[in-house]
C-alpha positions as YAML, in Angstrom:
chain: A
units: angstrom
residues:
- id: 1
  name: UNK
  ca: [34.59, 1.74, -2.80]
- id: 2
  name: UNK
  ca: [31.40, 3.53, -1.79]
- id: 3
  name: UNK
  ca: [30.63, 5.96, 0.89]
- id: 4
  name: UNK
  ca: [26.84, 5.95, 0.23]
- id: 5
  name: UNK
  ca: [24.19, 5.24, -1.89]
- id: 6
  name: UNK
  ca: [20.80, 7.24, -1.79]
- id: 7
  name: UNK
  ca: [17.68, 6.90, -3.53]
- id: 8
  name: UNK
  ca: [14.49, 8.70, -2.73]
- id: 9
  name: UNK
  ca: [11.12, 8.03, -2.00]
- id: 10
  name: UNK
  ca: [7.47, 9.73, -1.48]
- id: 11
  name: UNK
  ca: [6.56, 7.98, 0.90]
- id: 12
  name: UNK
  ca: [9.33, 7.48, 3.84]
- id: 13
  name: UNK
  ca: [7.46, 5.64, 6.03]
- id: 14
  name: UNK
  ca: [6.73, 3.00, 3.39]
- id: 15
  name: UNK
  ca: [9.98, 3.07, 2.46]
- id: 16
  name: UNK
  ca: [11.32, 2.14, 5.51]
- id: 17
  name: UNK
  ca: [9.18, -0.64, 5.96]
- id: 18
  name: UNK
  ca: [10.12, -2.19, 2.61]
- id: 19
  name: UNK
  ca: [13.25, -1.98, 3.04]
- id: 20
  name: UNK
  ca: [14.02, -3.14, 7.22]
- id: 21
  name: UNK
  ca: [11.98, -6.35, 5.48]
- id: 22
  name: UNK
  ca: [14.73, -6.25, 2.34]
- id: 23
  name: UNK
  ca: [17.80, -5.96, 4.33]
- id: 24
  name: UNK
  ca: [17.17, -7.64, 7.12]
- id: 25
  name: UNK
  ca: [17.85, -11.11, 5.57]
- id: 26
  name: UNK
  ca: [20.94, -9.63, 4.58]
- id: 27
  name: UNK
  ca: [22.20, -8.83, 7.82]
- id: 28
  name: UNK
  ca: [21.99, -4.78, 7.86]
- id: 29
  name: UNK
  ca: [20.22, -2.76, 10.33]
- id: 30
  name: UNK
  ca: [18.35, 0.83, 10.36]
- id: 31
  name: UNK
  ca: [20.50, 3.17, 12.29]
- id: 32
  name: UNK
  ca: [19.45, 6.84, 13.16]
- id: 33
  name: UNK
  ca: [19.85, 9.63, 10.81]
- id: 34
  name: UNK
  ca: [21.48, 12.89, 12.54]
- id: 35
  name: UNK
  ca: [19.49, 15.58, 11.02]
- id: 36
  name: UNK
  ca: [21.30, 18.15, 8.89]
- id: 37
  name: UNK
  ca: [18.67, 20.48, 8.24]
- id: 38
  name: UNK
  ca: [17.35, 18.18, 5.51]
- id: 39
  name: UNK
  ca: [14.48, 16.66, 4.16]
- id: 40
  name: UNK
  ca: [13.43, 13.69, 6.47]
- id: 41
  name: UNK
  ca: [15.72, 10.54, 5.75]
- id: 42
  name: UNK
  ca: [16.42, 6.28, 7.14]
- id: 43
  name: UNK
  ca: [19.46, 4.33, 6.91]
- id: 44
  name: UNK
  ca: [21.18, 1.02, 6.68]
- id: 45
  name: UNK
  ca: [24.32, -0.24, 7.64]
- id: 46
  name: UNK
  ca: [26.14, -3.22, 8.99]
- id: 47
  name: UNK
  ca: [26.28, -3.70, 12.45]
- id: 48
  name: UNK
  ca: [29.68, -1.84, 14.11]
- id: 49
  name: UNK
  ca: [30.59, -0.70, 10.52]
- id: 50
  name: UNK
  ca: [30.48, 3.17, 9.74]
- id: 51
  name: UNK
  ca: [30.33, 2.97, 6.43]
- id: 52
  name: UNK
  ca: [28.91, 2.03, 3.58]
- id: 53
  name: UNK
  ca: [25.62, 3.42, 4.22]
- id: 54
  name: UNK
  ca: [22.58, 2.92, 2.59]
- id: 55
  name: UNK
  ca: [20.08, 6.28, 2.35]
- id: 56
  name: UNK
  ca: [16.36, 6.44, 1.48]
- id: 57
  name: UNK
  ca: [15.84, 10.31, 1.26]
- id: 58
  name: UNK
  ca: [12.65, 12.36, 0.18]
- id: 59
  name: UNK
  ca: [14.26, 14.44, -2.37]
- id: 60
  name: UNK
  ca: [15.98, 18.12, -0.99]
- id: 61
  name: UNK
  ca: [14.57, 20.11, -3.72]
- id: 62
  name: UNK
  ca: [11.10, 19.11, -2.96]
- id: 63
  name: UNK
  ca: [10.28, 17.46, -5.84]
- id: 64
  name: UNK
  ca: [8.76, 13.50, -6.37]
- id: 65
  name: UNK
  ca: [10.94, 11.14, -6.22]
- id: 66
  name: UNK
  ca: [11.45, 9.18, -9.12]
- id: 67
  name: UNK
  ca: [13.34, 5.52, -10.13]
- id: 68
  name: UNK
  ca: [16.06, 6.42, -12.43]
- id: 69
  name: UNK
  ca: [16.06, 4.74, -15.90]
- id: 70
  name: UNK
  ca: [18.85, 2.48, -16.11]
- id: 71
  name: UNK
  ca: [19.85, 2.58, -12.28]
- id: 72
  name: UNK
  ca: [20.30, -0.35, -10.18]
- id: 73
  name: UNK
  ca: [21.26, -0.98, -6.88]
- id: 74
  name: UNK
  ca: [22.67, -4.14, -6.05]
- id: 75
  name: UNK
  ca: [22.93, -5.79, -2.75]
- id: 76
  name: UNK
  ca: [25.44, -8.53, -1.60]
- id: 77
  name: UNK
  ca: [23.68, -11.41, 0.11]
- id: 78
  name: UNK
  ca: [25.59, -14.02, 2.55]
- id: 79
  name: UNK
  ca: [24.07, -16.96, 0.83]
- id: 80
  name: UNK
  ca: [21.52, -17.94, -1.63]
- id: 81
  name: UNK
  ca: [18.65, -18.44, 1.33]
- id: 82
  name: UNK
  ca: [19.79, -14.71, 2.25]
- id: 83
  name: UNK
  ca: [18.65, -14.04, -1.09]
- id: 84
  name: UNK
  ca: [15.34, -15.57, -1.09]
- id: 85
  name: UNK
  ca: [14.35, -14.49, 2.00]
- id: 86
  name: UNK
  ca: [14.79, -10.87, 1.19]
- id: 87
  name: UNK
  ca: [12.97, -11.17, -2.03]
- id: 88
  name: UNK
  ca: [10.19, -12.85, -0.33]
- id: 89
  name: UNK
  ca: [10.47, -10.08, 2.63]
- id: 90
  name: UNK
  ca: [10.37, -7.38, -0.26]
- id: 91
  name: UNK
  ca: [7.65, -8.59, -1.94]
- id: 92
  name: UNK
  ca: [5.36, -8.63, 1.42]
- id: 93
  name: UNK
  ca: [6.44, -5.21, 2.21]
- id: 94
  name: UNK
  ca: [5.24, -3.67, -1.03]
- id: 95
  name: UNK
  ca: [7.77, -4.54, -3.74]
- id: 96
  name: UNK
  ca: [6.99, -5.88, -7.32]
- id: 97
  name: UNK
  ca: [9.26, -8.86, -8.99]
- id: 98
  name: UNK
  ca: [11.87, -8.04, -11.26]
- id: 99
  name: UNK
  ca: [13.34, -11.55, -11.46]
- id: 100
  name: UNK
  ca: [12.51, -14.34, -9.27]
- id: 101
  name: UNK
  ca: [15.36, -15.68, -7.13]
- id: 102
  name: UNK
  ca: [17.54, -17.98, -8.55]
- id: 103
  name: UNK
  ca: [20.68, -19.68, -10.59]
- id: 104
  name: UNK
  ca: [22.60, -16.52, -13.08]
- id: 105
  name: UNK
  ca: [25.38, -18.78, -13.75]
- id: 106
  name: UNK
  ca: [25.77, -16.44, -16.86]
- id: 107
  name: UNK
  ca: [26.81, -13.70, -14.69]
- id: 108
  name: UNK
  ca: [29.15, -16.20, -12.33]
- id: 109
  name: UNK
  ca: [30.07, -19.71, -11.35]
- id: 110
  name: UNK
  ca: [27.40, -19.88, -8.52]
- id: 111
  name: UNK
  ca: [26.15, -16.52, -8.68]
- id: 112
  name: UNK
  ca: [22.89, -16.75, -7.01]
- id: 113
  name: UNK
  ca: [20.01, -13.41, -7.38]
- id: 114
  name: UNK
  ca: [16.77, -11.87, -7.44]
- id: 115
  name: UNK
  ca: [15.25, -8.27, -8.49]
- id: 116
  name: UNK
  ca: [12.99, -6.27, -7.12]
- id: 117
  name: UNK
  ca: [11.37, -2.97, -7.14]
- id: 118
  name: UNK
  ca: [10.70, -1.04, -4.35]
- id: 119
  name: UNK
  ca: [7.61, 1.06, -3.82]
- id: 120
  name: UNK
  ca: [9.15, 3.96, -5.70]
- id: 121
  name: UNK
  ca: [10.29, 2.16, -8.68]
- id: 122
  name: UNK
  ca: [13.88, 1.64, -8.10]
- id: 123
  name: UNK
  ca: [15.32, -1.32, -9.47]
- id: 124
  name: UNK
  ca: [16.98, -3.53, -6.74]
- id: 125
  name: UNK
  ca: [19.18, -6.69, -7.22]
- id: 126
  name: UNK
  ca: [20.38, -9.18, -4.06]
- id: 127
  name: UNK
  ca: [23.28, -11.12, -5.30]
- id: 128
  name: UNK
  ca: [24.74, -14.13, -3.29]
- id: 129
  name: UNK
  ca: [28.36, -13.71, -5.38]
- id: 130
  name: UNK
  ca: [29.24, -17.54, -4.61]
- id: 131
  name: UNK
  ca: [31.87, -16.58, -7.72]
- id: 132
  name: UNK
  ca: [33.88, -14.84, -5.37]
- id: 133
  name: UNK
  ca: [33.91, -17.14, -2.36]
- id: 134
  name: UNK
  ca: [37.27, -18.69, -1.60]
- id: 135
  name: UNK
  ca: [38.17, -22.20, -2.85]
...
């Protein structure tokens, strides 16, 4: 459904450090960023898979970044240790709880999740969608 997703930071280095310790549990990997004449930039993808990508930017117009009110990005984890072990990863590497991993049965027969922040402000979720699994 998605090409990309970007967010934006202040800090880039930070950034990427917060989140190669996020997404690492969840099995995607920094890959380089071809510059386009733009502001500096990191990515994530899944290994051997072009797309989606996942972009960490500091904003074009050379303004601060900031977390968008209402805005969420959610991440699907492989299981419910995936999740836990991102959150914990986050947290380390400079992000602030949201919503401790755990049970949202509400949301999903075995729906598993956490929420983060990352050092921006952006609102993250890791969701282990056991809902969806196959029977």
């Amino acid at each position: 459904m998605f090409s990309h997703i970007t967010v934006g930071t202040r800090n880039l280095a930070h950034a990427a450090v917060f989140y190669d310790a996020l997404l690492s549990p969840l099995g995607l990997i920094q890959r380089a960023v071809v510059p386009d004449g733009g502001p500096p930039a990191a990515c994530w993808i899944h290994p051997g898979e072009r797309l989606p990508r996942f972009f960490v930017y500091v904003p074009f117009d050379g303004n601060p970044a900031t977390a968008g009110n209402g805005t969420m990005i959610a991440f699907l984890a492989p299981s419910s240790e995936a999740v836990d072990l991102a959150h914990a990863a986050g947290m380390v590497s400079g992000g602030r709880d949201e919503g401790a991993p755990g049970p949202r049965e509400h949301y999903g027969k075995g729906y598993y999740g956490a929420y983060i922040r990352d050092p921006d402000g952006n609102k993250i979720h890791i969701a282990h969608r056991g809902d969806l699994l196959p029977t």
